[in-house]
Biopython code that builds the backbone (N, CA, C, O; Angstrom):
import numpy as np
from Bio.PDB.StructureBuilder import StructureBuilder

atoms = [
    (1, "UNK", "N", (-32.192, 6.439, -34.051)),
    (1, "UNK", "CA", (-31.299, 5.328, -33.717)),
    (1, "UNK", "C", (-30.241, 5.132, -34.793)),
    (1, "UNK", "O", (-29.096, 4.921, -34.395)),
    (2, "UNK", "N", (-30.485, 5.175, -36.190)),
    (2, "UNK", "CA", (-29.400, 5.515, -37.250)),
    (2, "UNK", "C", (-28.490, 6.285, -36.530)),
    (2, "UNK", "O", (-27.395, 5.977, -36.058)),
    (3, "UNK", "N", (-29.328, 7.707, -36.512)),
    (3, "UNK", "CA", (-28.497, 8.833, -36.215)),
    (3, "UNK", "C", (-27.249, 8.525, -35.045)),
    (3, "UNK", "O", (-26.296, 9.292, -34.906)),
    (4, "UNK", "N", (-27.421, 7.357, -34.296)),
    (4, "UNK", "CA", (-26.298, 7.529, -33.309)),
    (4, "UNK", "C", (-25.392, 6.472, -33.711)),
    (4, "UNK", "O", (-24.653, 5.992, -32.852)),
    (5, "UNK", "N", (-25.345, 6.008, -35.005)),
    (5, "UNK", "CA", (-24.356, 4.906, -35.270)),
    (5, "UNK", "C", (-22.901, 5.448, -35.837)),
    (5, "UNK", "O", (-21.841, 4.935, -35.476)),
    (6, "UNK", "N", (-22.974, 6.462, -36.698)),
    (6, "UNK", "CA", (-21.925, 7.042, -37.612)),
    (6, "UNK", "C", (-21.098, 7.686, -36.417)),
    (6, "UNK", "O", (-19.930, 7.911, -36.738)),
    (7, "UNK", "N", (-21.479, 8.087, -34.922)),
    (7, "UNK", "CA", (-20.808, 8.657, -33.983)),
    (7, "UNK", "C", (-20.060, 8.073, -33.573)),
    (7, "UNK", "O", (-19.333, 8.962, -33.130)),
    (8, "UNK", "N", (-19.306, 6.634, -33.186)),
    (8, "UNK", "CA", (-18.763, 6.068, -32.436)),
    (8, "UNK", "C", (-17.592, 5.806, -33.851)),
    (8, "UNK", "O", (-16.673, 5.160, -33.349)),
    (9, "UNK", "N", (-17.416, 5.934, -34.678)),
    (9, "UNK", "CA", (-16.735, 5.668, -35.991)),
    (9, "UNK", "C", (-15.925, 7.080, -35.604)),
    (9, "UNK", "O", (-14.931, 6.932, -34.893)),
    (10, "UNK", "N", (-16.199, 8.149, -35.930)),
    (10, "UNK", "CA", (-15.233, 9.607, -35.524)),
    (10, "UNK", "C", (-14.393, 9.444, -34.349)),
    (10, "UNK", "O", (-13.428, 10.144, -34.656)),
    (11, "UNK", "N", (-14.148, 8.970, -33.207)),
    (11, "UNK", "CA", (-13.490, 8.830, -32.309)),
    (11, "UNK", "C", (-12.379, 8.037, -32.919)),
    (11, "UNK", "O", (-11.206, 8.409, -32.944)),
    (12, "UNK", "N", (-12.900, 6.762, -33.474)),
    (12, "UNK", "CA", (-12.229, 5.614, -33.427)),
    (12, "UNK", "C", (-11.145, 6.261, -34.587)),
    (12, "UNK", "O", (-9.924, 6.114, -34.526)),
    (13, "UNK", "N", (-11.778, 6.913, -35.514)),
    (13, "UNK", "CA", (-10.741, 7.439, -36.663)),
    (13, "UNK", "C", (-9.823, 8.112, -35.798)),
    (13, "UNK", "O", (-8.673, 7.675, -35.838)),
    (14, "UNK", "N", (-10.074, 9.168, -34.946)),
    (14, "UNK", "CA", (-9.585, 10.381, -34.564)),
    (14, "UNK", "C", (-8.241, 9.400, -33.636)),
    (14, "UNK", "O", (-7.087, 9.748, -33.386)),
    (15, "UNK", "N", (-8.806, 8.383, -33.370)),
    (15, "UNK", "CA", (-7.810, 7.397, -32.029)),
    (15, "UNK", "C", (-6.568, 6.956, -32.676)),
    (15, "UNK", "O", (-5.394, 6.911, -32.312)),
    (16, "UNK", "N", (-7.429, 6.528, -34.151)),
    (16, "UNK", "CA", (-5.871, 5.451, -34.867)),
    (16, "UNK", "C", (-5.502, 6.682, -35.162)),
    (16, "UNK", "O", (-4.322, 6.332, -35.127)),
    (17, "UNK", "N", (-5.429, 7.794, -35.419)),
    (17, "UNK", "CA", (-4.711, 9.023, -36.312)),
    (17, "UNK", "C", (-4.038, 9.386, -34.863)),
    (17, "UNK", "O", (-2.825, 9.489, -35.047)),
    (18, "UNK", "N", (-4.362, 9.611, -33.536)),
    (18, "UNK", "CA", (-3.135, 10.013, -32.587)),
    (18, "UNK", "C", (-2.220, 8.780, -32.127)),
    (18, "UNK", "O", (-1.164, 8.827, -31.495)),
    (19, "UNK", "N", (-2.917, 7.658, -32.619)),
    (19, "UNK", "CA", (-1.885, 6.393, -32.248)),
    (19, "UNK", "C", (-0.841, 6.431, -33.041)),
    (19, "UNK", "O", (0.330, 6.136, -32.803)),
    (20, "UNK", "N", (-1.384, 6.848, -34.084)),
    (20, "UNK", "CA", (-0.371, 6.755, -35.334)),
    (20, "UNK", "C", (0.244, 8.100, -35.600)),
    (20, "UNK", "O", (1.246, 8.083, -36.315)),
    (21, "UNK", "N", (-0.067, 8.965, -35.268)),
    (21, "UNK", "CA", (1.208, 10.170, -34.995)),
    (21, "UNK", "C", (2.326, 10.393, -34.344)),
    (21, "UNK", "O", (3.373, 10.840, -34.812)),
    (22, "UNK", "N", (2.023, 9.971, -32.887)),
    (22, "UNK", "CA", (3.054, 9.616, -32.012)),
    (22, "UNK", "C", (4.611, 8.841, -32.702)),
    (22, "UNK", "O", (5.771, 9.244, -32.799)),
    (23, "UNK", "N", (3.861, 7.476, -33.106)),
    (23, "UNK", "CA", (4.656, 6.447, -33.221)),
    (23, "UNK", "C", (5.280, 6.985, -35.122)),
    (23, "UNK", "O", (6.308, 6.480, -35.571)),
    (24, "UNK", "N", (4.683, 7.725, -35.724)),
    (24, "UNK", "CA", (5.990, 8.187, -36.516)),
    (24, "UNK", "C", (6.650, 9.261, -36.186)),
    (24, "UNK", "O", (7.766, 9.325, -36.701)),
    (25, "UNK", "N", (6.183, 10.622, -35.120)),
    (25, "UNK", "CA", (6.908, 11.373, -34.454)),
    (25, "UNK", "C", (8.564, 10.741, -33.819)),
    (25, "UNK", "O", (9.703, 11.199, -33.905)),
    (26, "UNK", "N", (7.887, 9.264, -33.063)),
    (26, "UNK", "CA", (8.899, 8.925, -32.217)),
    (26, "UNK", "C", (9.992, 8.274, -32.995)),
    (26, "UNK", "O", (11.134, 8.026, -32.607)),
    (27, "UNK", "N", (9.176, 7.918, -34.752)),
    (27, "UNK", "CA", (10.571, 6.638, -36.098)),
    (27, "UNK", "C", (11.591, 7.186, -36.080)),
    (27, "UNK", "O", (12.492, 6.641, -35.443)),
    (28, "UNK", "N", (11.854, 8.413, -36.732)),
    (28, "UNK", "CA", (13.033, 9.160, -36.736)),
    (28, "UNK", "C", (14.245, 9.253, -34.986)),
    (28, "UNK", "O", (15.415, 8.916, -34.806)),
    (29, "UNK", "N", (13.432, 9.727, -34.260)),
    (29, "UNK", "CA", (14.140, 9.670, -33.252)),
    (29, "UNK", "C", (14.863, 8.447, -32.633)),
    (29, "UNK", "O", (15.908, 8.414, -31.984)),
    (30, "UNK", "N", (13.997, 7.414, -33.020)),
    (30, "UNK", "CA", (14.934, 6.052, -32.926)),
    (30, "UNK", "C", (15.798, 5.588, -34.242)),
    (30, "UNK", "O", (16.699, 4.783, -34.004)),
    (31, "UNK", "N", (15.666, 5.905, -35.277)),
    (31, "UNK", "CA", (16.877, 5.795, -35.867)),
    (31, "UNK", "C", (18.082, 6.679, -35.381)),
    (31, "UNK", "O", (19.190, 6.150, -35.286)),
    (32, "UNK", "N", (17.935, 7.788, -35.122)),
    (32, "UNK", "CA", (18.994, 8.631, -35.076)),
    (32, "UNK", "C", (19.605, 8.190, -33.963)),
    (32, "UNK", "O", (20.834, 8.261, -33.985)),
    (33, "UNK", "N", (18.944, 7.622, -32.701)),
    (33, "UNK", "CA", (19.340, 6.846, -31.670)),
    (33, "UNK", "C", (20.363, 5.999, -31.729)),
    (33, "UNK", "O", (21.462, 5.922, -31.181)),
    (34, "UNK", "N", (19.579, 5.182, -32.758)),
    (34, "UNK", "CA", (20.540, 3.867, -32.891)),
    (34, "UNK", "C", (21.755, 3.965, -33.947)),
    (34, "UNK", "O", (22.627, 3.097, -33.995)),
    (35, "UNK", "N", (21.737, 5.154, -34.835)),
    (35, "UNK", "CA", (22.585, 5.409, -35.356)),
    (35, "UNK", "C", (23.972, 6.020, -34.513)),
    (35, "UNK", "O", (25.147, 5.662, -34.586)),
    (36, "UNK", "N", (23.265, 7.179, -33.617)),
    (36, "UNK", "CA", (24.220, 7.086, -32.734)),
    (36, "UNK", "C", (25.041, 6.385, -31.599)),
    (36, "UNK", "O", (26.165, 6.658, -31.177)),
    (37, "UNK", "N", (24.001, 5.221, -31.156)),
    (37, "UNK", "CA", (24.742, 4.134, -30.878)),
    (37, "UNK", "C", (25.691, 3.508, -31.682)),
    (37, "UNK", "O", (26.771, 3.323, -31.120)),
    (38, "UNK", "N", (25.608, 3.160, -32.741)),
    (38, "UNK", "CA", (26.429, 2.899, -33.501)),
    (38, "UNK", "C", (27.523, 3.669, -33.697)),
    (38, "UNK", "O", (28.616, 3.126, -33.537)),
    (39, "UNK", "N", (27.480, 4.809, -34.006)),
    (39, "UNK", "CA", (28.576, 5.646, -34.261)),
    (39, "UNK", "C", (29.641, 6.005, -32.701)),
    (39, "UNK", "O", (30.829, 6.322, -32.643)),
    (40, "UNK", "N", (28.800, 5.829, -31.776)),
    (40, "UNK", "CA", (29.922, 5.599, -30.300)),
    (40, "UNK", "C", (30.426, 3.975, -30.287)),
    (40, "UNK", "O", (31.431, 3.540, -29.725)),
    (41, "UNK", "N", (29.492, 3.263, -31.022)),
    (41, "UNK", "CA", (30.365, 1.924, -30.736)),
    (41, "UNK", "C", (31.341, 2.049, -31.672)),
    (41, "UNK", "O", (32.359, 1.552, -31.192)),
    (42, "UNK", "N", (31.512, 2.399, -32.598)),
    (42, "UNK", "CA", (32.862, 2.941, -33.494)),
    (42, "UNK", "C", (33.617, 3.539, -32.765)),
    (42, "UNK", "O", (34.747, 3.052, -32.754)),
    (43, "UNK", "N", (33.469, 4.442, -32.112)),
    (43, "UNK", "CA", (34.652, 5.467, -32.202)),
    (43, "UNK", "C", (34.820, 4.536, -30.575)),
    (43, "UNK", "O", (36.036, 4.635, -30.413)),
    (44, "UNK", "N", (34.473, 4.008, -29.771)),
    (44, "UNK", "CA", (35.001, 3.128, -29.152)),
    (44, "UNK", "C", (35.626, 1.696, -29.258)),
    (44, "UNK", "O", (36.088, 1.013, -28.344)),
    (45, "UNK", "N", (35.526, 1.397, -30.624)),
    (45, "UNK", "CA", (36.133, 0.764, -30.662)),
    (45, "UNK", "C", (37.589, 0.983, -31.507)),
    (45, "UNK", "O", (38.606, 0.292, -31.564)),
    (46, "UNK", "N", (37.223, 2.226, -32.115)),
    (46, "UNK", "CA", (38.742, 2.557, -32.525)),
    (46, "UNK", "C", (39.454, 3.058, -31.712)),
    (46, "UNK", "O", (40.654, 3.263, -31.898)),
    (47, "UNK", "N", (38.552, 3.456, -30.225)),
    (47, "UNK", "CA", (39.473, 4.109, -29.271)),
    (47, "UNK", "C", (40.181, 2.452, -28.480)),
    (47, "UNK", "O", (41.216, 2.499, -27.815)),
    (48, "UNK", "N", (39.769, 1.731, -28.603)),
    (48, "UNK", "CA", (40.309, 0.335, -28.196)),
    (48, "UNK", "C", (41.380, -0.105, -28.693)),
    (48, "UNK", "O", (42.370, -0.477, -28.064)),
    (49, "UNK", "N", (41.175, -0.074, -30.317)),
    (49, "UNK", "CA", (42.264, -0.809, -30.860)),
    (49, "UNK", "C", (43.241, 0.368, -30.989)),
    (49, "UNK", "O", (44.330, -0.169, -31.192)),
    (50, "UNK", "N", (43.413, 1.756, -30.975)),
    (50, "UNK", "CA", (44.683, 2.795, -30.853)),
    (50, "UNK", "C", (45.229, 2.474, -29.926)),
    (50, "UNK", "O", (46.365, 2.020, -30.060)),
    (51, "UNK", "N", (44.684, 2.573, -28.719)),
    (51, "UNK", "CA", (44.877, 2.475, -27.358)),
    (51, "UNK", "C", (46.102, 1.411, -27.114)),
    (51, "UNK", "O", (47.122, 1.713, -26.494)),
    (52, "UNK", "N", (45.735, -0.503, -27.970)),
    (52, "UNK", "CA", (45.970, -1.503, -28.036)),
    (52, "UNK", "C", (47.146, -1.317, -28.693)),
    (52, "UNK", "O", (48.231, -1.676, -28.236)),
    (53, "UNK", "N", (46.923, -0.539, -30.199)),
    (53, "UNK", "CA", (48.038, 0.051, -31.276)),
    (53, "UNK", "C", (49.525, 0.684, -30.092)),
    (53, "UNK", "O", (50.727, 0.418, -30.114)),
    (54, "UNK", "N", (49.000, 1.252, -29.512)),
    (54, "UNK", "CA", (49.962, 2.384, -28.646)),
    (54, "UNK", "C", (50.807, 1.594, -27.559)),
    (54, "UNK", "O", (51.979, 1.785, -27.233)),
    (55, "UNK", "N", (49.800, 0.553, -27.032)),
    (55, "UNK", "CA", (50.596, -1.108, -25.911)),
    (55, "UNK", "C", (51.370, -1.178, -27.077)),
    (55, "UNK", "O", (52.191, -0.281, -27.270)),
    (56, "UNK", "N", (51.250, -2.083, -27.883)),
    (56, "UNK", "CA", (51.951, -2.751, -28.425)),
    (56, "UNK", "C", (53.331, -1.704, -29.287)),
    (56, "UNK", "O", (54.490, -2.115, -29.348)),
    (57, "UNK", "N", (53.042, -0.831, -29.668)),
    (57, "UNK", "CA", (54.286, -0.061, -29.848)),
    (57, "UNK", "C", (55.129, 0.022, -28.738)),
    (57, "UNK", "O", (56.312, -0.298, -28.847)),
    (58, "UNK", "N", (54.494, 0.553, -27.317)),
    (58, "UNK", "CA", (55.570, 1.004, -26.449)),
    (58, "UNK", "C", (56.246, -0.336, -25.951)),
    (58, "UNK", "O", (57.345, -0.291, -25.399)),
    (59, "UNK", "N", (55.654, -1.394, -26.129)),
    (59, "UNK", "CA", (56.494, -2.955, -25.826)),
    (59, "UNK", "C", (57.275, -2.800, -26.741)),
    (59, "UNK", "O", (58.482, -2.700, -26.522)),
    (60, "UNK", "N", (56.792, -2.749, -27.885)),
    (60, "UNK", "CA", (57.857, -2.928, -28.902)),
    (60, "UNK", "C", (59.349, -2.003, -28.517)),
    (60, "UNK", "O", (60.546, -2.291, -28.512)),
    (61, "UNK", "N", (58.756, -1.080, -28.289)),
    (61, "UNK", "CA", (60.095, 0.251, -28.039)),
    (61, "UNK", "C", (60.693, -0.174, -26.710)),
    (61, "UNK", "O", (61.871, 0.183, -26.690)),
    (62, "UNK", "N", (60.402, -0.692, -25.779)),
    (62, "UNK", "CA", (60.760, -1.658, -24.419)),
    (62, "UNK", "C", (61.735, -2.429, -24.840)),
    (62, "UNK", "O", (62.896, -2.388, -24.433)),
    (63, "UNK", "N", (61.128, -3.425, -25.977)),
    (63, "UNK", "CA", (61.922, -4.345, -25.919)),
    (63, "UNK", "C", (63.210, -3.662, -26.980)),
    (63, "UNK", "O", (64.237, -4.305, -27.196)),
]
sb = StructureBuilder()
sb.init_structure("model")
sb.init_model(0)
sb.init_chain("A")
sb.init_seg("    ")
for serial, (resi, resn, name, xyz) in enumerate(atoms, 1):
    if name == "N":
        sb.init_residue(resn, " ", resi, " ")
    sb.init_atom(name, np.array(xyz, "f"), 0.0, 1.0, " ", f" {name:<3s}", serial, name[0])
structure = sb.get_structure()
């Protein structure tokens, strides 16, 4: 009856070690995510304000 206590402990290790592999497999991939979100919300927003830059010149040259 000892003998069957130390058994249910090996799973449970073996469980948090694939819970916890996954979820730093997946850390990196969500930074780089959100980094690249970031880096399209930049370049969209500089594509906004050129865009805006380029109105307002050709008014200017209009007027």
């Amino acid at each position: 009856h000892v003998c069957q206590l130390p058994a249910p402990t090996l799973p449970a290790h073996l469980l948090s070690a694939a819970v916890r592999s996954p979820l730093s497999l997946c850390h990196p991939f969500q930074i780089r995510r959100g980094s690249l979100e970031y880096i399209f919300g930049l370049i969209n927003s500089w594509y906004s304000a050129s865009q805006l830059l380029l109105a307002l010149t050709q008014t200017a040259t209009n007027w």
